[in-house]
C-alpha positions, 0 to 999 in steps of 0.5 A: 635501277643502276646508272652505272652505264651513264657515269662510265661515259664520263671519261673526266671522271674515272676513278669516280666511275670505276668506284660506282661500278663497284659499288653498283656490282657490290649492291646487287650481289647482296640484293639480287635473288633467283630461282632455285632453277635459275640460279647462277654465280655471275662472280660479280664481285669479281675484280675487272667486272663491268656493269656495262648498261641497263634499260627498260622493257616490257613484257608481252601481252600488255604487262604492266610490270617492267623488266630490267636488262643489265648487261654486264661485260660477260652476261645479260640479266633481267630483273626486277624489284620485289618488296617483302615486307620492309625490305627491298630486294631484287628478283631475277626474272629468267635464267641470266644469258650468257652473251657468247651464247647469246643471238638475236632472233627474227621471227622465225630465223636467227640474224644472220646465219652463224659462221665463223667469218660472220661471227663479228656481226652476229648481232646485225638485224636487217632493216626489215625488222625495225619495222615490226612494232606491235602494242607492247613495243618494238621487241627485241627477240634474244635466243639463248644457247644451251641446254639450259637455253631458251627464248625470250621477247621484250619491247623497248619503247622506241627505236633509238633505245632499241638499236642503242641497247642492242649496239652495246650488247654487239660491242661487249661481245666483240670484246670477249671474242676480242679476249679469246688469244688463246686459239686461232681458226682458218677456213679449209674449205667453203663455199664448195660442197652445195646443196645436199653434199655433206662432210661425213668425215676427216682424216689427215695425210702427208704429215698434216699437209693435206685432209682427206674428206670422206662425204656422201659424194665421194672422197676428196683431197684438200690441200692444207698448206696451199689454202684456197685450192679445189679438193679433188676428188679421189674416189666416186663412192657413194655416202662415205661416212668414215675414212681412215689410214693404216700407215704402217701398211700403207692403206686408205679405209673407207666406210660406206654404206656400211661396208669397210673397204681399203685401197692403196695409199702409194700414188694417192690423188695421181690420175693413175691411181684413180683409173687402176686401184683395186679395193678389197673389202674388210667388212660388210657389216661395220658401223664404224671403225677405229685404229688405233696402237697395242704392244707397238702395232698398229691395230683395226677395230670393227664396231657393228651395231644392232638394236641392243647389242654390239659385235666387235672385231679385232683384226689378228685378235678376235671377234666379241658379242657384248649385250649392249650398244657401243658409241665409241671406241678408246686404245689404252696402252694394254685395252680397248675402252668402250663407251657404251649405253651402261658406261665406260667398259674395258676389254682385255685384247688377250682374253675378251674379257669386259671389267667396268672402268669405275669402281663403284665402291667409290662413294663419290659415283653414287650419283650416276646411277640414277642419271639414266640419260647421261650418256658417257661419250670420251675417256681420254689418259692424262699421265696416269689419270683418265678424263671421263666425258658424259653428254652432261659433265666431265670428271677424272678418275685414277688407275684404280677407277676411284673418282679424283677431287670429287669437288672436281667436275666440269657441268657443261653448258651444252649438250656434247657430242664429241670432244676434243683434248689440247692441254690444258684445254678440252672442247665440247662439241655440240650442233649449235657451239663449241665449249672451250674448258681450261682444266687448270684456271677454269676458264670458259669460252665458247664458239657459236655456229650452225650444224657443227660435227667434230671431223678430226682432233688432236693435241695441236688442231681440232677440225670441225664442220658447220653450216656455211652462210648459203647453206653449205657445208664448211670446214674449219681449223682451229689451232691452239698454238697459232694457225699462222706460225704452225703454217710457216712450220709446215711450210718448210717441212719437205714431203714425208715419204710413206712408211714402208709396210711391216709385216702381219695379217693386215698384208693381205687386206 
């Protein structure tokens, strides 16, 4: 169809290369047609666009039509010719692929398992399965990530263009990691919780210097500055699901089995420690928590779930019944912002009182009523804006809960679970990647893994955990600022002493 991946490799000829490149990407942007379902803009007119390669495959069950694959320097499209009379055109056969979304998949397993230090051979095949050649071919078996994600088999004719084809996909995708300078990732732990030992939460403490990981075994202590050294674990509770810290009052939160109880911090990880701490329980009927900061104070609130409704409690404040189910819970400067099955609520500390953030006298909000299963996950303030992030998009809207720039609005590829804010950036993150958005060029990357949960977010790092190569559970670092200079930062930090306890209630938990 194109033969711009041959005349590429004729480096004595460069600029007539570049010019059939363009010429190339100029033709099919004119030519190429979708499916209103399947439509996408592949900015293929864009300047540094690369048509990479294509080849011939066929389709399963002894079809006699063929299908292009074109790979180009940022996604894969399968296409083929359709004539409409006296005109020529060409049809896009499935929703194009974007290659760092892209896997390649064995019968019934994915090649190899996704981890952050694999992530450069993600596209290896063992040799097994350049055995498995069926009456329609050799197949190439590709997986595609995403809400929007599906599967797909075709067959090269014989392995050499199989393995060339698949080689050339490796290499442009190595290319675009290769392009991603704007963050760095450190393991902080691997190879250590086995079997069934899962990382629930993360909390950090010391300044940064150490994490405390709340896990169904118990509490660990790991330490960040010496990488490399065996957590240690601190306390023998059974399903931890969440760990927190009252700095201002010196203590350790752990929520397990749906009681919240608080420990000392003085000493934390010593031997002594361990043998005489005496906890005291908070609450014994507590989903999950939040602290957070209102008027200068460090607050604890208490989230319970039922099937259709949620009491919340406020620590020196007071205790609420609302009529629906909370997610998340958000400290403004003077209210607490629920995320909950109806939207995003505010809830006055003083007098309890529910007002929805968005004002739906804004025209430009029509449209989420009518999208039931859009659940609203993350409000973040920028300035005096908010950020709002649903499980499907993400949009700002002013202190008056009126939409800003309604033509601004991020859809994201995934499924988001949580999210995570570093100026200029947001990350979503769903089980099988994580979504990188740059809210001012809108630049988009993603990070592939397996299982991932967000443990710990802030402007400088966000801390995530995913399914290692054995199976195992794994924490990963990834700083947008450079992980090695915020390491030798860190480094010469002396050990901060623990705040000194202020007065007020929370004394006595």
């Amino acid at each position: 169809m194109f033969t711009a991946g041959r005349s590429l490799g004729r480096r004595n000829q460069p600029e007539s290369a570049r010019a059939r490149n363009q010429f190339n990407l100029q033709l099919l942007h004119e030519k190429l047609r979708f499916r209103p379902r399947d439509r996408v803009d592949l900015k293929l007119t864009d300047n540094g666009r690369e048509l990479v390669g294509e080849i011939q495959l066929g389709k399963p069950a002894k079809k006699q039509q063929k299908i292009t694959a074109i790979l180009f320097d940022h996604t894969l499209l399968f296409v083929y010719s359709k004539r409409k009379g006296k005109n020529q055109y060409i049809k896009a056969y499935r929703r194009p692929m974007t290659l760092q979304l892209l896997v390649i998949l064995e019968v019934g397993k994915v090649i190899p398992s996704w981890t952050i230090t694999q992530l450069s051979s993600i596209l290896c095949w063992p040799s097994g399965i350049r055995e498995t050649k069926t009456e329609e071919g050799l197949p190439i078996m590709l997986r595609c990530l995403g809400k929007a994600g599906y599967d797909l088999t075709l067959y090269a004719t014989n392995l050499a263009a199989r393995d060339r084809w698949l080689g050339l996909i490796e290499k442009a995708q190595r290319r675009l990691r290769a392009r991603a300078d704007f963050f760095t990732t450190a393991i902080l732990s691997s190879n250590i919780f086995e079997g069934m030992w899962r990382i629930n939460s993360l909390t950090p403490y010391d300044g940064g210097r150490v994490y405390l990981l709340g896990t169904n075994s118990g509490v660990y202590l790991v330490d960040y500055i010496n990488g490399g050294q065996i957590p240690k674990r601190v306390l023998a509770v059974a399903n931890v699901a969440q760990v927190g810290i009252l700095k201002e009052y010196r203590l350790l939160l752990v929520l397990s089995d749906a009681t919240l109880t608080s420990y000392p911090l003085l000493a934390l990880g010593s031997d002594e420690w361990t043998s005489t701490v005496t906890p005291k329980v908070i609450h014994n009927q507590c989903n999950f928590f939040k602290t957070g900061s209102f008027l200068g104070r460090q607050m604890l609130c208490c989230v319970r779930n039922s099937a259709i409704s949620t009491t919340i409690e406020v620590f020196e404040f007071d205790k609420g019944y609302f009529p629906f189910r909370v997610s998340s819970v958000k400290f403004l400067r003077t209210k607490l912002c629920l995320s909950c099955d109806n939207g995003f609520e505010t809830l006055s500390l003083e007098t309890f009182e529910l007002q929805s953030l968005l004002d739906q006298a804004d025209p430009s909000l029509d449209f989420l009523p009518q999208k039931k299963k859009i659940m609203p996950i993350h409000i973040e303030s920028l300035d005096e804006d908010f950020l709002l992030n649903y499980s499907e998009f993400s949009f700002f809207i002013d202190r008056n809960g009126w939409r800003m720039q309604p033509e601004w609005l991020i859809d994201w590829e995934g499924v988001p679970q949580s999210f995570g804010i570093s100026r200029p950036w947001i990350l979503a993150f769903e089980p099988n990647f994580i979504e990188f958005r740059n809210i001012e060029n809108k630049v988009v990357h993603y990070l592939a893994n397996k299982n991932i949960r967000m443990l710990h977010s802030s402007p400088n790092e966000m801390i995530f955990a995913h399914q290692g190569r054995e199976g195992e559970d794994s924490v990963t670092v990834i700083n947008l600022y450079g992980y090695n200079r915020l390491r030798e930062m860190l480094s010469y930090i002396p050990i901060c002493g623990v705040p000194v306890m202020s007065s007020g209630t929370l004394e006595s938990l």
